[in-house]
ZAVOVEX-343443 format. One record per residue (C-alpha): x, y, z; residue number from 1. Coordinates in nm, 3 decimals. Layout:
SITE       xx       yy       zz  num
SITE        X        Y        Z  NUM
...
//
This chain:
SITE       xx       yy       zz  num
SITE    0.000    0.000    0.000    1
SITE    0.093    0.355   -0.069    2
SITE    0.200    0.571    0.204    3
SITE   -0.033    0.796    0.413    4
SITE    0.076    1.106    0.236    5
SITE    0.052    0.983   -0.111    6
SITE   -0.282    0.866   -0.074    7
SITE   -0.359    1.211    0.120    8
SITE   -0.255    1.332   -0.254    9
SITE   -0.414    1.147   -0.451   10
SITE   -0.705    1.230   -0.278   11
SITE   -0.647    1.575   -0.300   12
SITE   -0.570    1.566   -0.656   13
SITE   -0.883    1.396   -0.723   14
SITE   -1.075    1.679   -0.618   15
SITE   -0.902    1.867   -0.883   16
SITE   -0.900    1.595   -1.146   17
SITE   -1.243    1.553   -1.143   18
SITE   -1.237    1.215   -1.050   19
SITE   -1.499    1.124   -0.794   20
SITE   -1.440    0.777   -0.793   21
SITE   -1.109    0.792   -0.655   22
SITE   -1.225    0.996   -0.419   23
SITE   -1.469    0.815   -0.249   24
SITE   -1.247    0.520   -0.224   25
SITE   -1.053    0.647    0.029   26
SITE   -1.351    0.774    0.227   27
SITE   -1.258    0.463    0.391   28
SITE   -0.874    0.433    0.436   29
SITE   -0.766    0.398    0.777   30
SITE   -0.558    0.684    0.785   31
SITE   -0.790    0.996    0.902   32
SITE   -0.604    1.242    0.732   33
SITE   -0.673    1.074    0.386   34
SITE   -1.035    1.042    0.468   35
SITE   -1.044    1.403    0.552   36
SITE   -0.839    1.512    0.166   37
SITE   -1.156    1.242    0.055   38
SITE   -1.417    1.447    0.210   39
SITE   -1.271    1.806    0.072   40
SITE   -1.240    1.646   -0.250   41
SITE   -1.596    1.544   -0.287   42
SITE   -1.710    1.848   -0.141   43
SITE   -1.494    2.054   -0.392   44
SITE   -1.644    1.818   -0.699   45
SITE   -1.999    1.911   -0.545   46
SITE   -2.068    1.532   -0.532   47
SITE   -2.051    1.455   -0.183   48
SITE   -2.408    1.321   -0.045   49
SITE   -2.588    1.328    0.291   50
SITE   -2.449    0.967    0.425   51
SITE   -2.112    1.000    0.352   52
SITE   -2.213    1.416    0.593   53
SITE   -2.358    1.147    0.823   54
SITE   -2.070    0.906    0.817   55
SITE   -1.826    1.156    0.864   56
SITE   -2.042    1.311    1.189   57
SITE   -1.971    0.959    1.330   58
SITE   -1.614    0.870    1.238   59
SITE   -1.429    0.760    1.523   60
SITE   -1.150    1.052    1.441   61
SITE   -1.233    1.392    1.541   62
SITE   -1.076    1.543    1.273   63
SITE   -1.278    1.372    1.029   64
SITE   -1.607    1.464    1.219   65
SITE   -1.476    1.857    1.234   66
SITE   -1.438    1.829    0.856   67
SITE   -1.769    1.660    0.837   68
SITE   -1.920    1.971    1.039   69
SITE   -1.775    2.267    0.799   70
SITE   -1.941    2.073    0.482   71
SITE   -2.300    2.122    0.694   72
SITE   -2.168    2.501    0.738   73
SITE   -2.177    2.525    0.333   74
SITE   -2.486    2.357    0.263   75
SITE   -2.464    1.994    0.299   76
SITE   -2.739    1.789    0.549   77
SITE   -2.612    1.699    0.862   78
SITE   -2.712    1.772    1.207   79
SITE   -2.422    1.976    1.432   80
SITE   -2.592    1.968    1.716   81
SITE   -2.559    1.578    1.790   82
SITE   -2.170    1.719    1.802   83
SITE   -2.248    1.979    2.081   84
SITE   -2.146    1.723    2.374   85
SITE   -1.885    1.588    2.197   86
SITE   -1.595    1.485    2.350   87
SITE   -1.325    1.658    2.163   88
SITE   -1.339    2.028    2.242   89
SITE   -1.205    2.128    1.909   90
SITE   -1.547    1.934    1.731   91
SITE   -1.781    2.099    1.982   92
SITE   -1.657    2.448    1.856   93
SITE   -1.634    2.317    1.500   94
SITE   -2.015    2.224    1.574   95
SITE   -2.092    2.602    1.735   96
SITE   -1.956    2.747    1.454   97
SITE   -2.116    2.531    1.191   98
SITE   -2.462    2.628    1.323   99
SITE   -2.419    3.008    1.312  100
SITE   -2.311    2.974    0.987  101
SITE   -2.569    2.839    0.833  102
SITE   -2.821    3.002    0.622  103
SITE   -3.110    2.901    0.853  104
SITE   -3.146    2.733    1.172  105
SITE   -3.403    2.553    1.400  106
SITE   -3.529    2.599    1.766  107
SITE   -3.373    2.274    1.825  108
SITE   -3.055    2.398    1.782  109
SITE   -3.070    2.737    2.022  110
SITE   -3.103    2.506    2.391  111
SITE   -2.781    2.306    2.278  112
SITE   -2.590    2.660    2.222  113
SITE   -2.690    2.794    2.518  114
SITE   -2.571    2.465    2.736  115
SITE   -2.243    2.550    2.584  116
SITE   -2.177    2.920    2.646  117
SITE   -2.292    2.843    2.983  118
SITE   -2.151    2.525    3.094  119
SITE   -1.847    2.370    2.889  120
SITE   -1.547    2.385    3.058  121
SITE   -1.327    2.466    2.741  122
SITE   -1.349    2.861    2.728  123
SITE   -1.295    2.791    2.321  124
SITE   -1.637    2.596    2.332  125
SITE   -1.779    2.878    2.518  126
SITE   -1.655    3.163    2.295  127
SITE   -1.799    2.978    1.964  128
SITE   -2.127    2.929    2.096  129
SITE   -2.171    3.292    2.221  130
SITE   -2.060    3.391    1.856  131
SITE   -2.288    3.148    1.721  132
SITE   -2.607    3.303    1.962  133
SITE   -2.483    3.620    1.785  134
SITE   -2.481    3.479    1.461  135
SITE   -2.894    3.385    1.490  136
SITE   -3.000    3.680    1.694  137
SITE   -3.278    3.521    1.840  138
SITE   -3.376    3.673    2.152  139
SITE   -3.387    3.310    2.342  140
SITE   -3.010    3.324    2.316  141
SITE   -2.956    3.684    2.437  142
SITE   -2.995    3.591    2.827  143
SITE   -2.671    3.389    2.813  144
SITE   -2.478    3.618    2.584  145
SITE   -2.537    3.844    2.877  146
SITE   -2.407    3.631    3.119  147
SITE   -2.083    3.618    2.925  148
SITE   -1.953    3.973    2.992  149
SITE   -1.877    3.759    3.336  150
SITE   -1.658    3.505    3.138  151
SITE   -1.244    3.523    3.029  152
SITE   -1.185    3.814    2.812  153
SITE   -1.199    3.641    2.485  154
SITE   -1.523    3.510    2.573  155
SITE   -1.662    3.861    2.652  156
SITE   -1.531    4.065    2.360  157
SITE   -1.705    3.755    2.181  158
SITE   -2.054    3.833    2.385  159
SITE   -2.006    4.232    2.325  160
SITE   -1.956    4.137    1.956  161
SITE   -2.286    3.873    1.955  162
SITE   -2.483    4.174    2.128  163
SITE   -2.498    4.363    1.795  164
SITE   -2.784    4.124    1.717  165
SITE   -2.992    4.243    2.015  166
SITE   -3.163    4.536    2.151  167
SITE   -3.333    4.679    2.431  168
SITE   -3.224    4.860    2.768  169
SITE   -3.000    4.539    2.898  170
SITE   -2.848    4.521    2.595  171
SITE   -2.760    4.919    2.621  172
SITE   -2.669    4.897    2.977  173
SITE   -2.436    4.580    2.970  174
SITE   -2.250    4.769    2.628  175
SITE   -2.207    5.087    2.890  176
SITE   -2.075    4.883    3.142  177
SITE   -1.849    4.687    2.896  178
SITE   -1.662    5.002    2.799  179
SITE   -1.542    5.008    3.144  180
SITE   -1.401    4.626    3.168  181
SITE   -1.075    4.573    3.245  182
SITE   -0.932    4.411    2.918  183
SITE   -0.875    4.659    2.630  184
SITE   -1.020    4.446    2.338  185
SITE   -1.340    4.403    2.531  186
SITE   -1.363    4.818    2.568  187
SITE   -1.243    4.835    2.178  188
SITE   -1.541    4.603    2.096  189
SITE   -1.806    4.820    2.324  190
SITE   -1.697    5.134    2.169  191
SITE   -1.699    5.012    1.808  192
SITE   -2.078    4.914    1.866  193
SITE   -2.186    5.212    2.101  194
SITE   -2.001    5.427    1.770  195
SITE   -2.248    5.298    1.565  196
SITE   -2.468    5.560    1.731  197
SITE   -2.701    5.272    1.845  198
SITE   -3.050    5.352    2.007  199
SITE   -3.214    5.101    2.236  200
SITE   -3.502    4.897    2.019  201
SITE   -3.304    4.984    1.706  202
SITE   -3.183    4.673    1.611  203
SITE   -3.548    4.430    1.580  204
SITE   -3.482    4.086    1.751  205
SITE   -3.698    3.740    1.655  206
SITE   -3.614    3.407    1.513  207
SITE   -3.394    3.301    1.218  208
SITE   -3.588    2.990    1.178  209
SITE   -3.653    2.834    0.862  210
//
């Protein structure tokens, strides 16, 4: 057999070489990275289809399923949020970000966001799902967006950033207050937004849902 990296090539070139078939056959090799050149490929040929999303969502290497989540942030089926409590930090904020990317979203998805800008332990995880709340702008999210001016500082200049999406006098009050924090980026981010010359109720707030 062919090394790793030369079937990681030919995988890759297959997506430029229009050649599907070749492609797909390594959807299946045992080395992650390959399946991963497989998936791009298929995705660049505009041939890959929902089970081989699915399959990918399931594979046993997280790198695979993180590759498997950006294809759902471009279009493809596949749900994200059955990769919210995964255990690999790096897929749950693959998964976050996947969701506020896409060009609609479901109520579904909002109460597995929200257990993640509140509870995961990885501060990454946290940050993507706050940007993701901001991403949807729906006002369910907007409580815990809040709460994340209390979080590390990347995490709050990430919730100033997601409040953009909201209005209404907390929303007002907690960018005043922001301006004062104690990290520089988080003030840069405040007065950016209160620049805008926002007025409370500007900004309309309701669902995203398709």
């Amino acid at each position: 057999m062919a090394s790793a990296a030369a079937r990681r090539r030919r995988a890759i070139l297959a997506g430029h070489g229009v050649d599907p078939d070749a492609a797909r056959e390594l959807l299946t090799d045992p080395e992650p990275s390959v399946r991963v050149a497989a998936l791009g490929a298929l995705e660049r040929l505009g041939t890959l289809t929902e089970s081989e999303v699915s399959a990918a969502l399931v594979d046993h290497s997280p790198a695979v399923r993180r590759r498997g989540l950006e294809t759902t942030a471009t279009g493809h089926d596949g749900d994200p949020t059955s990769l919210l409590d995964d255990e690999d930090p790096l897929v749950v904020e693959a998964a976050c970000w996947a969701l506020g990317e896409r060009a609609e979203t479901n109520a579904r998805d909002l109460p597995g966001l929200i257990a993640v800008a509140s509870e995961h332990e990885d501060s990454l995880c946290r940050e993507a799902a706050v940007a993701a709340l901001g991403a949807i702008g729906h006002f369910d999210g907007l409580a815990v967006v809040l709460e994340a001016l209390d979080d590390r500082p990347p995490v709050r200049r990430r919730a100033v950033l997601a409040l953009a999406a909201f209005s209404g006098p907390d929303v007002e009050t907690a960018l005043q207050r922001a301006l004062t924090d104690r990290d520089w980026q988080v003030r840069q981010a405040a007065e950016d937004l209160v620049g805008e010359g926002r007025e409370p109720g500007d900004r309309p707030v309701g669902p995203r849902f398709g």
